[in-house]
N, C-alpha and C positions, 0 to 999 in steps of 0.2 A: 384562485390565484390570478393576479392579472397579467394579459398578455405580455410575453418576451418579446421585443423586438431581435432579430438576429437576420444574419445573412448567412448564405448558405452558397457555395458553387461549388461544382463538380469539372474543374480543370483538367486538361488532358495530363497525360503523367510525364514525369521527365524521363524517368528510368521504367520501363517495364521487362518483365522475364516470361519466355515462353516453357515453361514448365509445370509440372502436374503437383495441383495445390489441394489441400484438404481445408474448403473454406469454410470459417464459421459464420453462417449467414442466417441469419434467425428470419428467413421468409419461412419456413416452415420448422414441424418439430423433429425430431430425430429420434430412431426407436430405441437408444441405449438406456433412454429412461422408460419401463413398462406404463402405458396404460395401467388405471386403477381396477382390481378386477371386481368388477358390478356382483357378481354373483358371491354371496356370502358376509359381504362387504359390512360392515359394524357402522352403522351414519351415528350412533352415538358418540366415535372417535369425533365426528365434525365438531362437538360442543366444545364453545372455546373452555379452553384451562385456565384463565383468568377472568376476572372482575374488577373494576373498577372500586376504589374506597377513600374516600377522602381525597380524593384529583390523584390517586396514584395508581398503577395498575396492580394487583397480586394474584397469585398463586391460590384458587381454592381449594379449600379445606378436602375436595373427594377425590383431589388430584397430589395430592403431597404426599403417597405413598412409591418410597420408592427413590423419590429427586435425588439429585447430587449434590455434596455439600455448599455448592458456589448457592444451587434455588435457595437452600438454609438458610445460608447470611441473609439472602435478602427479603427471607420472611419474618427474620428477628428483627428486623430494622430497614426501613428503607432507604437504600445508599444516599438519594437525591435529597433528603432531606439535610444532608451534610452542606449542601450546596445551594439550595431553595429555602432553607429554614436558616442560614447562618451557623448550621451544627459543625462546620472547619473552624470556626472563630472560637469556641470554646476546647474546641480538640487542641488547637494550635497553642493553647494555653498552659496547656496540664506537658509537665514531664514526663521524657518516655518512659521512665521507672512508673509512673501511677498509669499512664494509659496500658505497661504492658501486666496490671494485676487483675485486669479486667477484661473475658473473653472477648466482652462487646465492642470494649474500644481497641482492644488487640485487631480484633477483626477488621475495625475504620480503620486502621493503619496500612493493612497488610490486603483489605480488598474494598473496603467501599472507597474510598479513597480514588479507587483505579475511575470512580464515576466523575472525578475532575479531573481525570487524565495526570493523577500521580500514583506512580507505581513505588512501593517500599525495597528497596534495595536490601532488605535483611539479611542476605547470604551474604555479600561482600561488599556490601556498603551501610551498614546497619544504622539506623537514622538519618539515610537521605533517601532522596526520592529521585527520578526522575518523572519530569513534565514532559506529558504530550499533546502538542496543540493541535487545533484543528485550521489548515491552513488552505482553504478550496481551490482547486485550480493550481497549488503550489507556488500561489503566489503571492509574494512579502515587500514589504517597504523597507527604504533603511533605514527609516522609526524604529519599524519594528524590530530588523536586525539587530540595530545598535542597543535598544530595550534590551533584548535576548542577552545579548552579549555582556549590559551590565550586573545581568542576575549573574550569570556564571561567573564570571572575575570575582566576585566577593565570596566566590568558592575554592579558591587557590587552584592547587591540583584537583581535586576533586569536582571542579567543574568545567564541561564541555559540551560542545551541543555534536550530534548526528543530524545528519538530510537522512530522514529513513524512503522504505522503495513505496509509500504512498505520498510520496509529493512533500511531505510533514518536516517540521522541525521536533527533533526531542532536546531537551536538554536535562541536564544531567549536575547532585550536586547536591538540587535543593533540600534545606531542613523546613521543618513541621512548623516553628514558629514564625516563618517566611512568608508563609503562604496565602494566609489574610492579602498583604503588601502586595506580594506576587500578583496575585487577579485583579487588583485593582487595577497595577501599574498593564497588565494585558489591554486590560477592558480601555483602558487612556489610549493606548494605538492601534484599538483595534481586531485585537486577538482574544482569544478564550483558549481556552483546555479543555472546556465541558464536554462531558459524553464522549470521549475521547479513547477510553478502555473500556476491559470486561464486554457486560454482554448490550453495548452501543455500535452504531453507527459510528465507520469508520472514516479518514475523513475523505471527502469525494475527489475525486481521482476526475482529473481532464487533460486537454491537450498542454503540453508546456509551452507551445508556440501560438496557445490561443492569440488572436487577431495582427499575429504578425506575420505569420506563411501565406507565401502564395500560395500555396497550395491546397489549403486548409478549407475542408467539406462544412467546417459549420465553426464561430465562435465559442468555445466553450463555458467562459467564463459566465455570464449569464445564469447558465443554468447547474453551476456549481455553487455558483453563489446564492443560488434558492435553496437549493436541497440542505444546503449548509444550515441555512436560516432558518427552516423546517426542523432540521433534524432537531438541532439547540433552541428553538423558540427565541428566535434571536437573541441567542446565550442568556436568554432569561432560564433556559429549562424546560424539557420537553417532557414529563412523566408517562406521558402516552406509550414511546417508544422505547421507556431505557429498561424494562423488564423485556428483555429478547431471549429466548434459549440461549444464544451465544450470540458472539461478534459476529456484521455484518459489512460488505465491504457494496462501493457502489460506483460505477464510473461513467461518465459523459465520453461518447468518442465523436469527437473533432476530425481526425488525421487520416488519412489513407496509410499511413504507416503501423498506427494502433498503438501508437505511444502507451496509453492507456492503459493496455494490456486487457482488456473486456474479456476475454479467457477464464481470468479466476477470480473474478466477481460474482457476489451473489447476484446484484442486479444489474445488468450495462446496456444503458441506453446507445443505439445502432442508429447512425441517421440514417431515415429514408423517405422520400417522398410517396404519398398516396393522394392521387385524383388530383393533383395539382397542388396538395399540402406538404408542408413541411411538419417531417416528425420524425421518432423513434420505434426502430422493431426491436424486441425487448432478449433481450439474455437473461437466462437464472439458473443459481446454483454454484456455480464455480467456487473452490474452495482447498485451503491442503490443511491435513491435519497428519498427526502420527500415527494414524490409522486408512487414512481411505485419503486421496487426492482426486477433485473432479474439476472437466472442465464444466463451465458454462451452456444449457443446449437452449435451445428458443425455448420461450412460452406461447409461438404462434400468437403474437399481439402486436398491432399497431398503436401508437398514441400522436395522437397531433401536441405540436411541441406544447401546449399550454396546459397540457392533463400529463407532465412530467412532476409533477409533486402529486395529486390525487392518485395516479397510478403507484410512485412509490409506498406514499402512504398505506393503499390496498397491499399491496406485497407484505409489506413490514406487520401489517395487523394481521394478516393471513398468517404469517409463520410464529409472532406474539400468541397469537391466540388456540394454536394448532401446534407448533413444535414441540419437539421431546424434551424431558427437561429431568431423564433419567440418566443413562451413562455419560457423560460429558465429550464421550469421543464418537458420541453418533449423535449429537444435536444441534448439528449445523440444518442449513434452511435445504440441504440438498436430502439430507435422509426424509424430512417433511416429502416433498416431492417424488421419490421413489415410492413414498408410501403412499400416496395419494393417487400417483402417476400424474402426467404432466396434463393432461385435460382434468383430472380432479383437482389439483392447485390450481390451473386457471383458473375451474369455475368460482374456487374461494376465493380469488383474488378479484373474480368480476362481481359477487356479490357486496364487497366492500367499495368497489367504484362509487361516484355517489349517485349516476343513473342506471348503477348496474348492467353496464355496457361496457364491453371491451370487443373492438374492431380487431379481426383478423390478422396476420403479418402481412407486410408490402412486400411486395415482390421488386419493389424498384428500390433496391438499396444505393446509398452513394455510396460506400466506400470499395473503390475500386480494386481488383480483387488483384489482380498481375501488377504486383507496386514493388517495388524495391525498397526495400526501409535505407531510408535516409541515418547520414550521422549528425547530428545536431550539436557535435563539438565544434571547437573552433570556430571561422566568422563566415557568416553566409546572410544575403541579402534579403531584408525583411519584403514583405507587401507594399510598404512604405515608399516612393522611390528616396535615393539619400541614404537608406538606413540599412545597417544591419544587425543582428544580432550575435554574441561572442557565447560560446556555450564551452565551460571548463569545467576539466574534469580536477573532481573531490578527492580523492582518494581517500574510499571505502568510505565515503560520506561523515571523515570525523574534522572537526568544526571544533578551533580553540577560539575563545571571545575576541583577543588579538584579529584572527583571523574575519572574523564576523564585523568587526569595525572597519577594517580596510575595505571590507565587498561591499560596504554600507558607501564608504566614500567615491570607490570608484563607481557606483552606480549612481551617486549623484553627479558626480566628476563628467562623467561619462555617457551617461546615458538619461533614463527618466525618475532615476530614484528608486527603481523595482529592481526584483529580483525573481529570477523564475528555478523555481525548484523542481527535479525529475525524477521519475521513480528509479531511476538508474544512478540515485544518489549525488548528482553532479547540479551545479548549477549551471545558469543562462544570464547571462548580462541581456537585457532586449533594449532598444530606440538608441542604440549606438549611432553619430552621424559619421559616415562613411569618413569623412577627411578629420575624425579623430582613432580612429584602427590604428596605425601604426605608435601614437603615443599611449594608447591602452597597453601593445602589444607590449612596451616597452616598460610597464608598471612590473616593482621586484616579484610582485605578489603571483603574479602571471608565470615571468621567469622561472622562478626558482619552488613553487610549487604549487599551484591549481593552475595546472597548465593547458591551453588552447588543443595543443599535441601532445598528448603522451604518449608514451610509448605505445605500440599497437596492441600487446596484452594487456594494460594496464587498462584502455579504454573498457573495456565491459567488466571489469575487476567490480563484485557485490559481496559486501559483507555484513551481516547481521551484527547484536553488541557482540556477542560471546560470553565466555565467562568473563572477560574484565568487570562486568558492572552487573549481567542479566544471572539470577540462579539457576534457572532453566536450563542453561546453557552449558554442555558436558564440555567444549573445549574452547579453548581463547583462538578468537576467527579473524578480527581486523587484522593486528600487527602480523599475523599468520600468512594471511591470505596477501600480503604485500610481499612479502620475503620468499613466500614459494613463489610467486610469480616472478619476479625478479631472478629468482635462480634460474628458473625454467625458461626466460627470456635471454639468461645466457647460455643457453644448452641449444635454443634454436632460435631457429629464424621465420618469422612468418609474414606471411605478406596481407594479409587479413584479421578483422577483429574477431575475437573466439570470446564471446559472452562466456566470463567464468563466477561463477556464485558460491559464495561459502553461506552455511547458516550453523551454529551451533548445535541446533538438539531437532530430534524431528517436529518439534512445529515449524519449523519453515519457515521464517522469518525472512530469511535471504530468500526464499524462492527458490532450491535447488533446481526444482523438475520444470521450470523457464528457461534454464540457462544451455548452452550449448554444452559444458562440463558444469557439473554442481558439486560440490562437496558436502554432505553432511556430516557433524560429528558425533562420534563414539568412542569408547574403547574399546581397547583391541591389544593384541599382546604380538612383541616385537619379533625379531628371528630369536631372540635369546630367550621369549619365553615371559619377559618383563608386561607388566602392563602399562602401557601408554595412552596418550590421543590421539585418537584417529579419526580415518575420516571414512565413510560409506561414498561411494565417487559413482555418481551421475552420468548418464550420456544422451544427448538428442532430443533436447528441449528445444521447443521453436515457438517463436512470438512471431505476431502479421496475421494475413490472412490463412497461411498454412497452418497454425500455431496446433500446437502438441503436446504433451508432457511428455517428459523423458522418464528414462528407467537406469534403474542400477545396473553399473557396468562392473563393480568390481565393490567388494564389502569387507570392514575393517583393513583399511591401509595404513598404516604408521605415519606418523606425521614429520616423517623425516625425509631422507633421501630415497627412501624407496618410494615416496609420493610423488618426489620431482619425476623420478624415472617412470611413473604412470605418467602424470602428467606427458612428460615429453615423448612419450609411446603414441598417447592418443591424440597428439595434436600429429604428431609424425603421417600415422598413419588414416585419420579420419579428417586434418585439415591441411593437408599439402604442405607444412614444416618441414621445412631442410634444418639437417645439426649442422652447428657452427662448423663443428670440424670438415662436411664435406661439404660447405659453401664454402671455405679456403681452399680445401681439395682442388674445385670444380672450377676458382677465380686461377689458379693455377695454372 
C-alpha cells in the first residue's frame, strides 16, 4: 500500500469533565476476554476451513458438517459470481414466477443477491429490493444524491431512501429488471453496492467532520477510502474477503468525541503515536446480535498508519479462515476470539501480516479521554477560517427523492457540492461560507423539516426500517418512534439531549444498548390480555470514552400510552425532566 499522507494534532479540548470514566483504550488487553488455555488445546482447530478454487474462497469438504444454511447457499453457488461473471444480467431477465420455480435462483433473489447490497423485501414488499451502498466516510456528492434520488422517483410510493447508523445510504423500491441500469448508473458517479450485505464488509465508518474540525486528532477520510477500495477491489470485486462467517463492521476514529462509535466494531482503528509515528492501536470484536452483545477490547497491537490495510487484511483472513460457520448466532469474529483468547487471535493475525510482525499497543493514545462530546447539529465553525458547517437533523433518517434533490441543490447553492452523512442518521451540510448562514437558515427545507434545532428529544431520536419494508422486523419503529416522542415531549420538559433508539427485532439495527433509552420490539399482551407491539426498553448506554452497553430496564411494554408513561418515568427520574404540569405549577 502506498503511503497516506495525513495530518494529525492533539489540540487542547474546549470542554473537558472531571469525572470518573471507564475508558476504552486499547494500550493494553483486558481480561474479560480468557487467554487461550495451552493445555489440552486442539492446534488442529488452527487449520483454516477454507480453500481457494478458481479465484474464489470455499468451505472444505472436512468442514461442511454441521454449517448453517446461509454456509449452504454459498457452497451451491458462489454469490460473487452474480456480480463478477455478469450472472444479475441474466437473473434480471427471467420473471419472478420462473426465478421463483427454481431453489437456486429463489435463493439469488432472496440471498446471494445481499452480495450487491440488494436485499428481497418478500415479506412486505415482494419483488423489490432495497439497495445498500457503500458510502466511506459518509460522504456523498449532489451527483450522487440527485442519481439516488432519480432511481427512487420512478418508484412512486414505494420508493425512499434511509441515512442508516453506518454513515450509508439505503434506498428502497428497486425491481429485479433495474438493476443491470442501476450499477451502471452508480459506477458513472461514483458509487457501488458491492459487498455491501450478508457475510461482507460493512461499510467503513469515519469521522463525519473529517478535515473540517478544529478539533480533529487525524483526517479520516484517507484511510476510509482505502479500506473501502480493498474491501471492493475497487468495486471490481474482492473474492478473497466475501466468504466471512458473518458480517463484519470497521471504523477509523478521527474525533475525541468517538463519533465513530469504535465500541462495536469488529475492528477500530485508535489513533496513536509510537517513537515519534503516527498510527493506530487496534480494537476487536465488538458486535450485537440476538444472542450475546459485546464491546470491542484491544488486540495489544500498534500499526504505523501505512500497514492500515495489511493489518486489516490479517484480521479478516484470521477470522475467514478460523471462524465458526455453525450456529449462526455464535459466528460473529468475537466468539473466534473467546476461543482462541486474545493472544491466540493475535498470534493468527500476526502470522498473516506479510513480515509476520505486529508491534505491541502505544501507550501514547491521542484521543483524549476527559472530552465532552460535542453536538454537531446546527452551524458551528469549520478549521477553515470563513466557513462553517450546518449539521440537520433527519428525522429517524427517512429520505423522499423530493427531499434528496433539495439537499443536492443547497449543497451546491451553499456550500461544496458534499454532503456528509452520520451515524446518528442526520446529515451535515460542510464549506458553508460564513456570510451565507443566515440565507441557508432561511431555505423551506430547513424551516419546515430537517431542521438545524429540533426539538431537544428529537435530536438523538434512532430508528431502524421496522416492519414497514424489513421482515425481520416484529414492530413498525420509524413513524413510531416520532409520535412516542412527540407525546413524551409534551408530558415533559427537558433541558438536555436523551439519545433515544428504537430498533425492531433483536438484531439491533438501531443500536438499542448505545442509546441512553433503547427500545427493542416485541410482543407482548396489553392490560386486557390482547396481543400487541411492544417494546423491551433499555437503560444506560453510553458512547465516548466512558462508553458501555446498556441493559434492560423494563420487558414487554405496550406500545401505547403505557410506553409514554415509562418513557416519561425515566426521563423524570434518571434525566432531571420536569412535567409540564409542574413547570406551570413552579412559573406560577
Amino acid at each position: 500500500m502506498s503511503s497516506l499522507s495525513v495530518r494529525f494534532l492533539a489540540p487542547s479540548l474546549p470542554n473537558s469533565r472531571n469525572s470518573r470514566t471507564r475508558v476504552l483504550s486499547a494500550a493494553a488487553p483486558q481480561a474479560a476476554v480468557p487467554p487461550r488455555a495451552e493445555a489440552g488445546f486442539d492446534d488442529s482447530r488452527l487449520e483454516p476451513r477454507v480453500e481457494e478454487r478458481d479465484g474464489y474462497w470455499v468451505l472444505k469438504e472436512k468442514f461442511r458438517g454441521g454449517i448453517n444454511p446461509s454456509e449452504k447457499v454459498k457452497i451451491e453457488k458462489e454469490p460473487m459470481k452474480l456480480f463478477m461473471e455478469n450472472g444479475v444480467e441474466e437473473l434480471a431477465n427471467m420473471p419472478l414466477e420462473e426465478i421463483e420455480k427454481s431453489k437456486l435462483t429463489k435463493d439469488d433473489i432472496d440471498t446471494r443477491l445481499k452480495w450487491l447490497g440488494l436485499f428481497h423485501r418478500r415479506k412486505h414488499q415482494y419483488g423489490r429490493f432495497m439497495m445498500r451502498l457503500k458510502l466511506p466516510n459518509g460522504v456523498t456528492t449532489s451527483a450522487q444524491t440527485r442519481y439516488l434520488a432519480s432511481v427512487i422517483r420512478q418508484y412512486g410510493k414505494e420508493g425512499c431512501a434511509d441515512v442508516t447508523t453506518r454513515q450509508n445510504w439505503q434506498i428502497r423500491g428497486v425491481v429485479l429488471p433495474d438493476v443491470p441500469e442501476i450499477l451502471k448508473g452508480l459506477a458513472e458517479v461514483g458509487l457501488t453496492s458491492l459487498q455491501s450485505g450478508m457475510d461482507n464488509v460493512r461499510n467503513p465508518v469515519g469521522n463525519s467532520l473529517a478535515g473540517i474540525d478544529p478539533y480533529e486528532i487525524v483526517d479520516t477520510r484517507p484511510y476510509t477510502d482505502s479500506l473501502s477500495q480493498f474491501i471492493t477491489a475497487n468495486s471490481q470485486g474482492n473474492p478473497a474477503i466475501t466468504n466471512l462467517p458473518r458480517k463484519w463492521n470497521v471504523c477509523v476514529v478521527g474525533s475525541h468525541d468517538l463519533y465513530e462509535h469504535p465500541h462495536i466494531n469488529d475492528l477500530a482503528y485508535m489513533p496513536a503515536t509510537k517513537n515519534g509515528r503516527f498510527g493506530f492501536n487496534l480494537l476487536v470484536g465488538g458486535f450485537f446480535s440476538p444472542k450475546r452483545c459485546a464491546e470491542a477490547v484491544p488486540l495489544d497491537a500498534w500499526v504505523p498508519a501505512d500497514d492500515l490495510i495489511p493489518v486489516c487484511k490479517a484480521v479478516l483472513e484470521a477470522y475467514r479462515d478460523l471462524g465458526a460457520r455453525g450456529n449462526r448466532q455464535k459466528t460473529r469474529m468475537m466468539w473466534l476470539i473467546d476461543e482462541l483468547g486474545i493472544e491466540g487471535f493475535r498470534s493468527e493475525v500476526v502470522k498473516r501480516m506479510p513480515q509476520q510482525e505486529l508491534e505491541r499497543a502505544s501507550s501514547q493514545d491521542l484521543v483524549q479521554k476527559e472530552w465532552e462530546r460535542r453536538d454537531y447539529l446546527g452551524i458551528h465553525p469549520q478549521k477553515q477560517e470563513g466557513y462553517s458547517f450546518v449539521g440537520l437533523h433527519i428525522p429517524v433518517g427517512r429520505v423522499q427523492a423530493d427531499d434528496m434533490d433539495e439537499l443536492a441543490r443547497l449543497a451546491d447553492k451553499y456550500g461544496s457540492g458534499e454532503l456528509r452523512l452520520t451515524v446518528e442518521q442526520n446529515i451535515i451540510i460542510p464549506n458553508v461560507e460564513d456570510s451565507n448562514i443566515e440565507s441557508l437558515l432561511r431555505e423551506p427545507l430547513l424551516k419546515e423539516k430537517f431542521q438545524p434545532a429540533p426539538p431537544v428529544l428529537m435530536k438523538g431520536l434512532v430508528a431502524c426500517t421496522g416492519n414497514q419494508f424489513c421482515g425481520q422486523a416484529i414492530i413498525e419503529t420509524k413513524a413510531r418512534a416520532v409520535k412516542v416522542t412527540e407525546e413524551v415531549g409534551r408530558r415533559v420538559s427537558v433541558t438536555r439531549a436523551v439519545r433515544m433508539h428504537w430498533t425492531g427485532c433483536p438484531n439491533s439495527c438501531g443500536q438499542v444498548q448505545v442509546a441512553d433509552i433503547g427500545f427493542m420490539g416485541c410482543m407482548t399482551r396489553d392490560r386486557n390480555g390482547k396481543i400487541v407491539e411492544g417494546v423491551d426498553v433499555f437503560l444506560g448506554g453510553r458512547i465516548g470514552s466512558d462508553s458501555h452497553l446498556g441493559d434492560v430496564y423494563k420487558k414487554g411494554v405496550p406500545c401505547n400510552d403505557e410506553l409514554v408513561n415509562v418513557v416519561v418515568d425515566i426521563l423524570v427520574n434518571y434525566f432531571g425532566a420536569v412535567t409540564r404540569e409542574r413547570e406551570e405549577e413552579e412559573e406560577l
